[in-house]
C-alpha positions as CSV (number, residue, x, y, z in Angstrom):
1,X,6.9,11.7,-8.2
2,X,6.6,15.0,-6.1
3,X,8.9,17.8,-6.3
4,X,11.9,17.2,-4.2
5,X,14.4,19.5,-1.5
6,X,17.4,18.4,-0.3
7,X,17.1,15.3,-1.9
8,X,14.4,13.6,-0.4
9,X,10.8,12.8,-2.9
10,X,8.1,14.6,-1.0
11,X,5.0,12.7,-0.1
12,X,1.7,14.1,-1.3
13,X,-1.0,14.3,1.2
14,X,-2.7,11.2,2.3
15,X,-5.2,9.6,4.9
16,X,-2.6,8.2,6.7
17,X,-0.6,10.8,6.6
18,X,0.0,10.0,10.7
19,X,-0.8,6.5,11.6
20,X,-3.0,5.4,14.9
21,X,-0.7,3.1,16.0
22,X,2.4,4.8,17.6
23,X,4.2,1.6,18.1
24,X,3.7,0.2,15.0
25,X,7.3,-0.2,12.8
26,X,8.8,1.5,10.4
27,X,9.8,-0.3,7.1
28,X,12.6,0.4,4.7
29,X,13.6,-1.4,2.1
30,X,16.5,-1.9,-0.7
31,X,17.5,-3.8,-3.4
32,X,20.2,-4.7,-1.0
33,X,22.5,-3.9,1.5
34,X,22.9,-0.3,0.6
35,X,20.2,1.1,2.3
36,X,21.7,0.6,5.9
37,X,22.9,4.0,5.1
38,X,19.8,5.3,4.7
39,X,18.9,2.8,7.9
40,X,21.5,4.6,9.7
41,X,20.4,7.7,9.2
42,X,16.5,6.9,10.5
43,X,17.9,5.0,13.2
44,X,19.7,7.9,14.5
45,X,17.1,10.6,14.0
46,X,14.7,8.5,15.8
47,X,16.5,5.9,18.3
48,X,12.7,4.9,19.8
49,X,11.4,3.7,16.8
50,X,11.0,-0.4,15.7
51,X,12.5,-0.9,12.3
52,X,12.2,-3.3,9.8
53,X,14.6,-3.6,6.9
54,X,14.3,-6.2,3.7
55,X,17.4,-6.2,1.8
56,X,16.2,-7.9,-1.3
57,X,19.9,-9.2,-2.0
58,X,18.8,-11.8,-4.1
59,X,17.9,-9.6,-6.9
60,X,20.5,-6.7,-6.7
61,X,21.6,-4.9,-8.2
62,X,18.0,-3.2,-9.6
63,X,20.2,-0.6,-11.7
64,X,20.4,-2.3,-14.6
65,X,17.1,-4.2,-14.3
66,X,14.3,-4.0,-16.6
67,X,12.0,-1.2,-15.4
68,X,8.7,-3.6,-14.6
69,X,10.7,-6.2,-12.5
70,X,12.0,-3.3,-10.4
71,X,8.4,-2.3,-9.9
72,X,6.7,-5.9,-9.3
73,X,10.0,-6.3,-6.8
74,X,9.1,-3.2,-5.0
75,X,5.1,-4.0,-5.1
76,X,6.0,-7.6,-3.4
77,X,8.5,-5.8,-0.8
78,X,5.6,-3.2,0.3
79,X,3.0,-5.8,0.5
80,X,5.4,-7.8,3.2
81,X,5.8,-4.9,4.9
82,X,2.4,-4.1,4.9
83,X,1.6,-7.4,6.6
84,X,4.1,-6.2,9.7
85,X,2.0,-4.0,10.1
86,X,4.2,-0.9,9.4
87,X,3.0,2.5,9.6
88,X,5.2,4.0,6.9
89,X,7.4,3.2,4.2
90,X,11.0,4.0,3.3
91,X,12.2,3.4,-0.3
92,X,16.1,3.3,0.2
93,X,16.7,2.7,-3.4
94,X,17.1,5.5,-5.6
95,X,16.5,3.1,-8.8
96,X,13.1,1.8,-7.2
97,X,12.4,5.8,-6.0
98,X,12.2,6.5,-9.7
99,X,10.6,3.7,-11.6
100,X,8.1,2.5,-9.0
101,X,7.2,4.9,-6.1
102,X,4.2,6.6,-7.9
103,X,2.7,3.3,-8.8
104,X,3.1,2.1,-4.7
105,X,1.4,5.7,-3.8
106,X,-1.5,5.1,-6.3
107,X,-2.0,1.7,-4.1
108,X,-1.2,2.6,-0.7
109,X,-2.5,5.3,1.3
110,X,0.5,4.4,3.8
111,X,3.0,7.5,3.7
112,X,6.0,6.5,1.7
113,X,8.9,8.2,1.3
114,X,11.4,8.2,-1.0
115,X,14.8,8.7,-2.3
116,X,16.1,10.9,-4.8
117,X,20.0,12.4,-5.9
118,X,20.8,15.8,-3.3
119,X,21.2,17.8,-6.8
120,X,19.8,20.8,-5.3
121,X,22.3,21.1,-2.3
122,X,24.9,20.2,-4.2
123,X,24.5,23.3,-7.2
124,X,24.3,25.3,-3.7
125,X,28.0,24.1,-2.8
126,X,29.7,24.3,-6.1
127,X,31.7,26.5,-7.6
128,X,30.8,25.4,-11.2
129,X,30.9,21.8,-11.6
130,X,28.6,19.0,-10.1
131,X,29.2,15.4,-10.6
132,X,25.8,12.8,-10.1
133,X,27.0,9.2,-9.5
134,X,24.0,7.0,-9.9
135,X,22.9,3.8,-11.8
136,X,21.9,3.9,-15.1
137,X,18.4,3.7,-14.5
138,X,18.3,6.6,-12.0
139,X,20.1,9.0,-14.1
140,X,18.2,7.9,-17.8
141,X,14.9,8.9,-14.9
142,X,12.5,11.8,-15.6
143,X,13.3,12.4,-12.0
144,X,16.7,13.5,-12.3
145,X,16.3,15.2,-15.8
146,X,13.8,17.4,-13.4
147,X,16.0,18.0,-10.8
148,X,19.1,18.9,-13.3
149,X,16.6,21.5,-15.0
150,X,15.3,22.9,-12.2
151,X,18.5,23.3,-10.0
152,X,21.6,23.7,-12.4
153,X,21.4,27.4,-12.7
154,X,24.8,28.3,-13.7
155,X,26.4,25.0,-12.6
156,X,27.4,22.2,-14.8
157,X,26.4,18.9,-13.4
158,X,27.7,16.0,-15.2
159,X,25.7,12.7,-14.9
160,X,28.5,9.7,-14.1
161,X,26.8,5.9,-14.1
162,X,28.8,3.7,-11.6
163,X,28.5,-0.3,-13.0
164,X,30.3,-2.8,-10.6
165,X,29.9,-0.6,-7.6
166,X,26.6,-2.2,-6.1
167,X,27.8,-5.9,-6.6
168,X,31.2,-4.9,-4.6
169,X,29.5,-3.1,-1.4
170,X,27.0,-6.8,-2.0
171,X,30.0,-8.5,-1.5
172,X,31.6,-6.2,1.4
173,X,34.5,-5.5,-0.5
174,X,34.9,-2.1,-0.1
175,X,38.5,-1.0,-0.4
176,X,39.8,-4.6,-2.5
177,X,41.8,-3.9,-5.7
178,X,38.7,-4.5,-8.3
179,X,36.9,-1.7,-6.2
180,X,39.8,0.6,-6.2
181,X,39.9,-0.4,-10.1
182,X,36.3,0.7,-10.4
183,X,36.3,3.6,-8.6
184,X,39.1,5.0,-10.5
185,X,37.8,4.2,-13.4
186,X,34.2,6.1,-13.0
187,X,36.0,9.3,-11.1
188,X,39.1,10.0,-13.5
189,X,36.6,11.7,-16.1
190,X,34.8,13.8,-13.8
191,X,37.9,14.8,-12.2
192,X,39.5,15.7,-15.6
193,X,36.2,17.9,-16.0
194,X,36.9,20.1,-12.7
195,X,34.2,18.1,-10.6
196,X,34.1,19.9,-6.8
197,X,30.9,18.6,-5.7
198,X,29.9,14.5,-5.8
199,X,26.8,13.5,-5.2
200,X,26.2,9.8,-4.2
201,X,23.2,9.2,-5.9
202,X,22.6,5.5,-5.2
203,X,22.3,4.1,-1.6
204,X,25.1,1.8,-2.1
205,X,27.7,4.6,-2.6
206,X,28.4,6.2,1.1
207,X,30.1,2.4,1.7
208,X,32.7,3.5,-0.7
209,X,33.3,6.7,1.1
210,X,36.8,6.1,1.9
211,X,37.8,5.1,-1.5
212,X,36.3,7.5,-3.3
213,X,37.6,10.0,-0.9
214,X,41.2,8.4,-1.6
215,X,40.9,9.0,-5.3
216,X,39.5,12.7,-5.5
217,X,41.5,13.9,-2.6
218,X,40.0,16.2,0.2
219,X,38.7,19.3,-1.9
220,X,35.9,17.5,-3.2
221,X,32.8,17.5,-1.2
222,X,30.8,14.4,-1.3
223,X,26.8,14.3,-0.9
224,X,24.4,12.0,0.2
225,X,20.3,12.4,0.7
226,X,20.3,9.8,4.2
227,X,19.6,12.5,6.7
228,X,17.6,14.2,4.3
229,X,15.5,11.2,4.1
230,X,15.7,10.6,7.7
231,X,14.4,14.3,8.7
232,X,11.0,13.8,6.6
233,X,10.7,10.0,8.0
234,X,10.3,12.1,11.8
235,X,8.2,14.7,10.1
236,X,5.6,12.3,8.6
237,X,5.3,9.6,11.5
238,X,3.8,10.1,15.0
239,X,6.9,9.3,17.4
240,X,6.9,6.5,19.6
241,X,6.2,6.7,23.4
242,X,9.8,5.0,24.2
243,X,13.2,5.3,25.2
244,X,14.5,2.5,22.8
245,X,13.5,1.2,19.5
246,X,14.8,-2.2,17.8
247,X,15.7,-3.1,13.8
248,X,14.9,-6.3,12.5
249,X,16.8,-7.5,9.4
250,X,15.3,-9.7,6.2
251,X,16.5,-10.8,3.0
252,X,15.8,-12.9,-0.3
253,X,20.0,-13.6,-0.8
254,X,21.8,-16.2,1.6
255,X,21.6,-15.4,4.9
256,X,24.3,-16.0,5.7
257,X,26.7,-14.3,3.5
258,X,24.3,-11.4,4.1
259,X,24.3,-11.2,7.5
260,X,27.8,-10.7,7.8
261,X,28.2,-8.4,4.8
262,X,25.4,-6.4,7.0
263,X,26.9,-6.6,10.6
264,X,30.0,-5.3,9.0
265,X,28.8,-2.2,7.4
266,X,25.8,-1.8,10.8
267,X,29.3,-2.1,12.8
268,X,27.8,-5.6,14.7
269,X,26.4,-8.7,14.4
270,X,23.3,-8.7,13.1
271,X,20.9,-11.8,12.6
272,X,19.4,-11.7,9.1
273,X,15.3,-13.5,8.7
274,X,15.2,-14.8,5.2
275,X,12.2,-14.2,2.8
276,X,11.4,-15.8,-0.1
277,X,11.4,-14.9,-4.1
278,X,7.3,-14.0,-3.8
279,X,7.7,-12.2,-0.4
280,X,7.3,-15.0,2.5
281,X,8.9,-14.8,5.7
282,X,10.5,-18.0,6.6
283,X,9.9,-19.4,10.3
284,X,13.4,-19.5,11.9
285,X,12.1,-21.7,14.3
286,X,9.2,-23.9,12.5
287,X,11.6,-23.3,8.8
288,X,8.0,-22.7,7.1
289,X,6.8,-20.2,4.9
290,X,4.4,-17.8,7.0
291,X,2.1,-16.2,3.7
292,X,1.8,-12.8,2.7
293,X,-1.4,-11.4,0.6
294,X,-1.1,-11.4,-3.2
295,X,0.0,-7.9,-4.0
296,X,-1.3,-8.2,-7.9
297,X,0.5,-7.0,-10.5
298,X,1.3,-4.1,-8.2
299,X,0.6,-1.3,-10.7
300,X,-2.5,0.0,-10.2
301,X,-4.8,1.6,-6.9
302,X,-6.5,-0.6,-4.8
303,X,-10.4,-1.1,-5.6
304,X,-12.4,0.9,-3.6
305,X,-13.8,-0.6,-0.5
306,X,-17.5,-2.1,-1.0
């Protein structure tokens, strides 16, 4: 992965780096619901643009998942996206950002952006002590090792997994008892260690906000890469001609149950389109599987044309 600012993964170079088609869409994707904050954030920044999200719910939480599933997952997600006709992806999963972004660039001359913990504008916020709340995966990544290295200076920043916190915003519950409970539990140590900076390393984690703000009390500042994320989505994508875009919603998990966990965190109903487990689309109207091309083992650069 290229070197990062502000928390975004900077794209190298590429063919496409603007597409032709101004109207085409703009595709993000998640192991979930968690990145409607990064969704939020694009959706703001650009209001004329047609969005498509995948929340691939039925396989969350990707943080503790072995490290070639995350990358076939992502390789099927892209290829769906792909077949939208999408002129750039989003990766609004830190976890898939780490393992399987370089192998999607090696593939897809599409730009692709992608996610990674604000590290740097946290150090420039401390006063000595950073906290980095991410899944395991993320913070075992070369990516983050990188960033703590080349950022820390004379800040200590103190790496905090988070287990249980994806399946809770998955469920919605946000602010329940066992959230509280797990909350708590991951914050007490870094608050023990003077922690003034939090950075919310996992795009799950801005949900919790409120209760995380609730246990470390005001003083704390807490960090997240969305608009980060958002800014370099307007820089790499020619803007559409229009006064108002749209967002269209998909997921592998039951629709149902996901579609109102997602209209209450997007703030209003939203109609979820479900996929299935190899990447299909599924006809609301004819309820049949519309196919997708084969996407391979997802690994490796796309033979050269001819």
């Amino acid at each position: 992965m290229a070197p990062s600012t502000d928390g975004v993964a900077i794209v190298a170079p590429s063919t496409a780096e603007r597409g032709p088609d101004r109207d085409a869409p703009i595709g993000v994707f998640d192991s979930g619901v968690g990145g409607l904050s990064v969704l939020r954030a694009i959706h703001d920044a650009l209001p004329a643009e047609r969005l498509v999200y995948i929340a691939d719910s039925a396989h969350a939480p990707y943080g503790d998942r072995d490290p070639a599933f995350v990358r076939d997952r992502s390789a099927v997600l892209v290829e769906l996206l792909l077949t939208m006709g999408v002129k750039a992806i989003v990766v609004a999963c830190n976890t898939a950002s780490v393992l399987a972004v370089d192998a999607l660039r090696a593939r897809h001359a599409i730009p692709i952006v992608a996610m990674e913990p604000a590290i740097k504008p946290a150090v420039a916020r401390t006063h000595g002590v950073v906290g980095v709340l991410a899944t395991r995966q993320t913070l075992a990544s070369a990516s983050v090792a990188r960033l703590c290295a080349a950022h820390a200076g004379s800040a200590r920043i103190v790496l905090q997994a988070c287990p249980g916190w994806v399946e809770q915003v998955e469920r919605g519950d946000l602010d329940g008892p066992v959230t509280r409970e797990l909350v708590t539990r991951h914050l007490s140590p870094l608050m023990r260690q003077g922690v003034d900076v939090l950075v919310l390393g996992c795009t799950h984690y801005p949900f919790l906000r409120p209760t995380i703000r609730a246990v470390v009390g005001p003083g704390v500042v807490l960090i997240d890469a969305a608009e980060a994320v958002a800014a370099q989505v307007a820089r790499r994508v020619s803007p559409r001609a229009a006064t108002s875009g749209s967002v269209r919603y998909l997921s592998s998990g039951e629709v149902k149950r996901v579609g109102a966990v997602m209209s209450a965190l997007w703030g209003h109903e939203v109609v979820v389109e479900p996929i299935t487990a190899s990447g299909s689309v599924v006809s609301a109207k004819a309820g049949v599987q519309v196919a997708r091309p084969t996407p391979g083992d997802g690994l490796g650069p796309r033979p050269a044309p001819g």
